[in-house]
C-alpha positions in Angstrom: 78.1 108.4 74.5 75.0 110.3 74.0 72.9 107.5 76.1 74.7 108.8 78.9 74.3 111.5 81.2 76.5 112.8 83.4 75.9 112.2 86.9 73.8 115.2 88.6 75.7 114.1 92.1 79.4 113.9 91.4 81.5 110.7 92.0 84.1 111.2 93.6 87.5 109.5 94.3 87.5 108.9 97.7 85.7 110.7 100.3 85.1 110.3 104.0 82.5 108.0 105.5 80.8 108.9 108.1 78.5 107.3 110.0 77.5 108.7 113.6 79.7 107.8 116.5 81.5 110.3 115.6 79.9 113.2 116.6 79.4 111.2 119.9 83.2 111.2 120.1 83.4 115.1 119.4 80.4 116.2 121.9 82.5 114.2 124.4 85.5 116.6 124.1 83.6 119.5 123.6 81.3 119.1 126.6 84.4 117.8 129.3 86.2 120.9 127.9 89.1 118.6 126.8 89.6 120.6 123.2 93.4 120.5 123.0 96.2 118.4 123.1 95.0 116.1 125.5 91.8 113.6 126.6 90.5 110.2 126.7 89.8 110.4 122.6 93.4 110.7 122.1 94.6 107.6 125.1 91.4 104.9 123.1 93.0 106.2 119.6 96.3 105.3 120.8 94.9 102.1 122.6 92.8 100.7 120.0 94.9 101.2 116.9 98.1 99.8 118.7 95.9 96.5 119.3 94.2 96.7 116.0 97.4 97.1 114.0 99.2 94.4 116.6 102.2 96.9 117.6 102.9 97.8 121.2 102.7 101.5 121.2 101.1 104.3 119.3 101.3 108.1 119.3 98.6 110.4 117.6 100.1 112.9 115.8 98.0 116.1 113.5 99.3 114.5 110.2 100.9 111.4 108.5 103.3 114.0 107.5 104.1 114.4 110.9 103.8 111.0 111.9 106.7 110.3 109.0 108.9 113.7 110.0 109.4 112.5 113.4 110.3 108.5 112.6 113.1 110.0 110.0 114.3 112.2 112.9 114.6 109.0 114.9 116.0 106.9 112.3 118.6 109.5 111.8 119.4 109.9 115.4 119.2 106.2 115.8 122.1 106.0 112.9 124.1 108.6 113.1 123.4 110.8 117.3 122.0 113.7 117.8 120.9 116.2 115.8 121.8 119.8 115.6 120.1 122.4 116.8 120.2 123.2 113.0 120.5 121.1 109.6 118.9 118.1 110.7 119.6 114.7 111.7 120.2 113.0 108.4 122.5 116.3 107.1 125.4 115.0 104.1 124.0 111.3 104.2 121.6 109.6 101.6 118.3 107.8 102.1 116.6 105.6 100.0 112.9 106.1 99.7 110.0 104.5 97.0 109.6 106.6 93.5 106.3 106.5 92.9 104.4 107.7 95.7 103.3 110.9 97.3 106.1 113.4 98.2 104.4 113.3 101.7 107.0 110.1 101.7 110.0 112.4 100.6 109.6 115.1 101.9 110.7 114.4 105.8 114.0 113.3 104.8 114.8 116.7 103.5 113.4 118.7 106.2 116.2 116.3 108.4 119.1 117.6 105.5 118.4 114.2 104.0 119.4 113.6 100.3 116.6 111.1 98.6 117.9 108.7 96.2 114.9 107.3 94.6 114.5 103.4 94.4 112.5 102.2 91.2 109.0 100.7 91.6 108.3 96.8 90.0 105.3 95.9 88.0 104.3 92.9 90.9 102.5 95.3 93.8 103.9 98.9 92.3 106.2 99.2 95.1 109.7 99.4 95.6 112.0 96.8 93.5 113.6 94.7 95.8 116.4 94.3 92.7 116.3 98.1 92.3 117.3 98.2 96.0 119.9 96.0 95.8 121.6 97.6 92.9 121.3 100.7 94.9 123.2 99.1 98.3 125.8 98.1 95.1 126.5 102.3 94.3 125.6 103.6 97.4 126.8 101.1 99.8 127.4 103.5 103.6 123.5 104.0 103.4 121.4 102.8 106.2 117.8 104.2 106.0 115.0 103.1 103.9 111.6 105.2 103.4 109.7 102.3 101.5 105.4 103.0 100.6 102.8 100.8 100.2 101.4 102.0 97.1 97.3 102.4 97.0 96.9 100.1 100.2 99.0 97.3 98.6 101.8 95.8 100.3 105.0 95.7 98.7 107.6 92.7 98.9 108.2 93.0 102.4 110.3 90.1 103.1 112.5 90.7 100.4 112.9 94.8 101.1 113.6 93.7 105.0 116.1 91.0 104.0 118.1 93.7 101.8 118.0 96.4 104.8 119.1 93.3 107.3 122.2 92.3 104.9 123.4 96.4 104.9 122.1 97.3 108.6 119.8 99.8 107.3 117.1 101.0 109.3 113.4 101.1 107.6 110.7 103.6 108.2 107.3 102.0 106.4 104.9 104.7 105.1 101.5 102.7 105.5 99.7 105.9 105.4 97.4 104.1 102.5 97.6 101.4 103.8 96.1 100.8 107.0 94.5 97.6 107.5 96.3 95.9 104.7 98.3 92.3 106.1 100.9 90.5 104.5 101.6 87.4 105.8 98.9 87.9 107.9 100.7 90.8 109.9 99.2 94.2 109.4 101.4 97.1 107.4 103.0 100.0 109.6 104.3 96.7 111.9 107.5 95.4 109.6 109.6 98.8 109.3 111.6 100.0 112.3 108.8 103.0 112.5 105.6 103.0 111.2 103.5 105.4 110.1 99.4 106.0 109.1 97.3 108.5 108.0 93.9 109.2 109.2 93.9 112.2 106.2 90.1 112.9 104.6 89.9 110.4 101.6 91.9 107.3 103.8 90.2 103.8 104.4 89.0 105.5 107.3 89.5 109.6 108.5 89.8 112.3 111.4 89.4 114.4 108.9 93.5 114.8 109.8 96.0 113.1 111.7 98.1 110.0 111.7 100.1 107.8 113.9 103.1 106.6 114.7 103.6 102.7 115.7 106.8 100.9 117.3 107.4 98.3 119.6 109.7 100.3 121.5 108.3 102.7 125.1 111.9 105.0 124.8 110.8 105.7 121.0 107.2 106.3 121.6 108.1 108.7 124.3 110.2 110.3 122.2 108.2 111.2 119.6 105.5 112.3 121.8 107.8 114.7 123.6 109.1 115.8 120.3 105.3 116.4 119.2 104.5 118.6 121.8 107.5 121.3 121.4 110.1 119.0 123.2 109.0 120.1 126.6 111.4 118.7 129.0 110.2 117.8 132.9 110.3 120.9 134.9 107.7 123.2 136.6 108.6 125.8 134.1 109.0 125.5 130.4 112.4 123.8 129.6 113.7 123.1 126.0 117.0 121.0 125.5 115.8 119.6 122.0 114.3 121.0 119.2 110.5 120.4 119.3 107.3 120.5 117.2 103.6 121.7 116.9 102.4 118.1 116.0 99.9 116.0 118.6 96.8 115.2 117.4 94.1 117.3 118.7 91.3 115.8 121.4 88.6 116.7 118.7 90.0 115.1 115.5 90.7 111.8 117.6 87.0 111.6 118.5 86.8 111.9 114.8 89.0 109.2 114.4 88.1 107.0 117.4 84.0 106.8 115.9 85.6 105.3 112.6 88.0 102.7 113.9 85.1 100.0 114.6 84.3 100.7 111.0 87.4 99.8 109.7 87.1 96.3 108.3 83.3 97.6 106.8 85.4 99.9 104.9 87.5 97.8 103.6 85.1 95.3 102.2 83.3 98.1 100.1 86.2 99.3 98.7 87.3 95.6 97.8 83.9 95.1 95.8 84.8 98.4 93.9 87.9 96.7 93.0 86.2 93.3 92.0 83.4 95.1 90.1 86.1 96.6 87.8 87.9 93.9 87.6 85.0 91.8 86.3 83.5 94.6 84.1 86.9 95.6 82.3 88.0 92.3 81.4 87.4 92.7 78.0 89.5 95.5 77.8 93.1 95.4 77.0 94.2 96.6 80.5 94.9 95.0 83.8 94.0 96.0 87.4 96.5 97.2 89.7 98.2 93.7 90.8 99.4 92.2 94.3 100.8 89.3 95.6 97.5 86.9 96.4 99.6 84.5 97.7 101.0 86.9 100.2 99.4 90.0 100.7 95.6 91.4 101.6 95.9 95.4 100.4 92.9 97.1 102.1 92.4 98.4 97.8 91.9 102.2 99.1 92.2 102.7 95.7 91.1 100.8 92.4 93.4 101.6 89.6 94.1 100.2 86.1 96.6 100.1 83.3 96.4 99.8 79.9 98.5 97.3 78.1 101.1 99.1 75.8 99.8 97.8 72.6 96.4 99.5 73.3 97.7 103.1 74.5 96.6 105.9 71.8 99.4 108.6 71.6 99.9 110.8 74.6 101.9 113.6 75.6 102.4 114.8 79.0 104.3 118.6 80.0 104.7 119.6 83.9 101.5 120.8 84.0 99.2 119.7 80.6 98.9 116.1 78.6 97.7 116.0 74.9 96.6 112.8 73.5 95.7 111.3 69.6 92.6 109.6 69.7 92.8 106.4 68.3 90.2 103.6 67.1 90.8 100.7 69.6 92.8 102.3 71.8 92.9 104.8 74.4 94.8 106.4 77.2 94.8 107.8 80.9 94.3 111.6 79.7 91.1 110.6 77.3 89.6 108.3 80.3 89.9 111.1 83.0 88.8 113.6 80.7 86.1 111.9 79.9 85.7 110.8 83.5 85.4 114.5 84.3 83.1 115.2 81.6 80.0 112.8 83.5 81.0 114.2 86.7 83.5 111.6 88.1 86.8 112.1 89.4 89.7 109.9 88.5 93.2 110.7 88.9 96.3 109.8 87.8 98.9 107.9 89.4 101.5 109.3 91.7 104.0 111.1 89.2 107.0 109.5 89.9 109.3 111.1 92.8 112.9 111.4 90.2 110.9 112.8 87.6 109.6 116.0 89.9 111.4 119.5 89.0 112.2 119.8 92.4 114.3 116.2 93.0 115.8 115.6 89.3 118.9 116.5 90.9 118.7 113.5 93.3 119.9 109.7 92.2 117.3 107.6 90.6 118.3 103.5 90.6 116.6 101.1 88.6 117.4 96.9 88.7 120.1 97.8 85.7 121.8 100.7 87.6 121.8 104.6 87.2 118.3 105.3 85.5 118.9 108.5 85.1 119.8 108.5 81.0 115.9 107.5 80.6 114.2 110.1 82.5 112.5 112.0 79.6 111.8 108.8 77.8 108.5 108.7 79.3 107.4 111.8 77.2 107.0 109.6 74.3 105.7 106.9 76.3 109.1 104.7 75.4 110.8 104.7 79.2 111.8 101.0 80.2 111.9 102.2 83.9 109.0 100.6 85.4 107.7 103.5 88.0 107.9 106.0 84.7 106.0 103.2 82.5 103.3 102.8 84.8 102.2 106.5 85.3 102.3 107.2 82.1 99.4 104.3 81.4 97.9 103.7 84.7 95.5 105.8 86.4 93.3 105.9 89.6 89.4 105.1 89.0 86.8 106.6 91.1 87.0 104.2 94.6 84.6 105.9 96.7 82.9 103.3 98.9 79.3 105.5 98.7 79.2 104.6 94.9 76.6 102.8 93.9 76.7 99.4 91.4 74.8 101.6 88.9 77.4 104.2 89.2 80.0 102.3 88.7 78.9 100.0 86.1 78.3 103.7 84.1 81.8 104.8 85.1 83.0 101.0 83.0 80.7 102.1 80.5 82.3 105.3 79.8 85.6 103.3 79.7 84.6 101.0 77.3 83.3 103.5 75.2 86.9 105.4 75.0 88.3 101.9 73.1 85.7 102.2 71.1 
């Protein structure tokens, strides 16, 4: 690789876009003195992503975190009344949420008292197995809540996961934060769930820097989460609380952020499905395969361009809680020697979300694969020998740099460099 040198401007993931409006946006707020909580940024933000996504109602909140936290609460309260003023509204009962994804997904239902029980991911999209889930109705049948992520701005197999949640009257909050913009079926993501939720977070198809949103078709749930957002303040002259509130409306500022990208959307999108097409034509001489979805189907928004190597071409590789070791190997490589050497040249890859049942923190919690109880194959993966399908593809898949201010010649050195580590 001595031809090539690494790049003197790094290359990075995925990083905002910015492109003028803006700042328009912002000097609007900061000049009508509108800097908190409230102001026309925020009502357009609400407005236009409601008719962009095709939902009736949405409610800008400071995160997708937040944006998730308060749909659980609902979903819980929905299922099972109100909550305490302690403990949460899913306390004692089990949810089922997607495996391989960010623990931003997980992480509301145990702020609620939730217990995840993680779902296994299929090789189709990398989203949730609709088999997985049905196995999982078969050995926890009383549940009724779903937390189901589109995966890297790819739609999962909606129709199935809805049908499954139908048959058990469960209850579905859809995590699109990756996803917004995606369709499947020709209906935008964040619309099928009973909540929906997106992120505006720095490195998403488009950014407030922070922020996210929650979508329904119903006025009594959008009101509730906004009056939840804003420290449940009930309607009195003075300040009233008869629920347990939150911190959690998007500022005026970061939705002038926000509002100055929407129009930009679909340009967005575009660039980031060339990325995906440019590595898709310039590794198919490799033995590995671009992260899949259903053309037939679905249109992801491809946030981010991933790839994994076909088993018969991974090198050995080794992978502790916080290190990886690999064996180079003539022919054949692996996702520690590619983003290794990724870093080397000054490009950022990643790799992909470390599934959910494997973290320290939830190996505790059930794990249900399309056979059953996974659980007996968990540290399979170490030796890259696990049959479940969420473990199989983080330990060869990885996340190559997406950003949609990458240049051709940047990229076609980035496939370069990935050749050259089966060489």
């Amino acid at each position: 690789m001595s031809d090539i040198k690494p790049f003197k401007n790094k290359v990075w993931l995925a990083t905002p876009t910015m492109h003028g409006d803006e700042i328009k946006y912002i000097q609007d707020a900061y000049e009508s003195n509108w800097m908190s909580t409230v102001g026309e940024n925020i009502n357009e933000v609400e407005r236009q992503i409601a008719e962009k996504v095709g939902c009736k109602y949405a409610v800008a909140l400071s995160a997708g975190t937040a944006s998730l936290h308060l749909a659980i609460r609902l979903a819980g309260e929905t299922l099972y009344g109100k909550a305490p003023v302690s403990g949460g509204a899913l306390k004692g009962h089990k949810v089922f949420c997607s495996d391989v994804t960010f623990s931003a997904t997980v992480n509301p239902v145990t702020y609620e008292g939730g217990e995840p029980v993680f779902i296994d991911t299929e090789y189709d999209t990398w989203n949730m197995d609709p088999k997985a889930l049905a196995k999982a109705f078969e050995i926890y049948p009383d549940v009724r809540l779903i937390v189901v992520a589109h995966l890297y701005g790819t739609p999962g197999k909606i129709d199935e996961i809805r049908a499954i949640a139908k048959a058990h009257n469960a209850l579905i909050v859809e995590d699109a934060a990756e996803s917004l913009g995606a369709s499947y079926k020709g209906k935008q993501t964040g619309t099928f769930g009973d909540f929906g939720c997106i992120s505006f977070n720095g490195n998403k198809i488009i950014t407030g820097s922070a922020g996210g949103m929650f979508l329904t078709n119903s006025e009594h749930d959008a009101n509730k989460v906004r009056k939840w957002s804003t420290q449940s303040r009930e309607n009195a002259a003075w300040y009233q609380h008869e629920e347990i509130g939150y911190n959690y409306r998007m500022s005026n500022v970061i939705a002038g952020v926000v509002r100055g990208q929407i129009p930009y959307l679909e340009e967005h999108i575009a660039q980031k499905k060339a990325i995906y097409e440019h590595y898709k034509e310039g590794l198919k001489d490799l033995p590995v395969q671009m992260n899949p979805y259903d053309k037939k189907n679905s249109e992801p928004n491809f946030w981010l361009s991933c790839m994994i190597i076909n088993p018969e071409a991974m090198c050995k590789q080794v992978r502790g809680e916080q290190d990886a070791l690999y064996l180079s190997e003539p022919g054949k490589s692996c996702p520690t020697e590619i983003l290794e050497t990724l870093a080397k040249y000054n490009a950022e890859g990643r790799p992909i979300w470390k599934p959910m049942h494997m973290q320290p923190i939830f190996r505790n919690h059930g794990f249900i694969t399309k056979d059953g109880n996974g659980r007996a194959n968990t540290n399979a993966y170490i030796a890259g020998e696990s049959t479940d399908a969420g473990v199989d593809i983080f330990n060869r898949g990885l996340c190559l740099p997406s950003d949609n201010k990458m240049t051709p010649e940047e990229q076609d050195i980035i496939i370069k460099l990935i050749h050259n580590c089966f060489e």
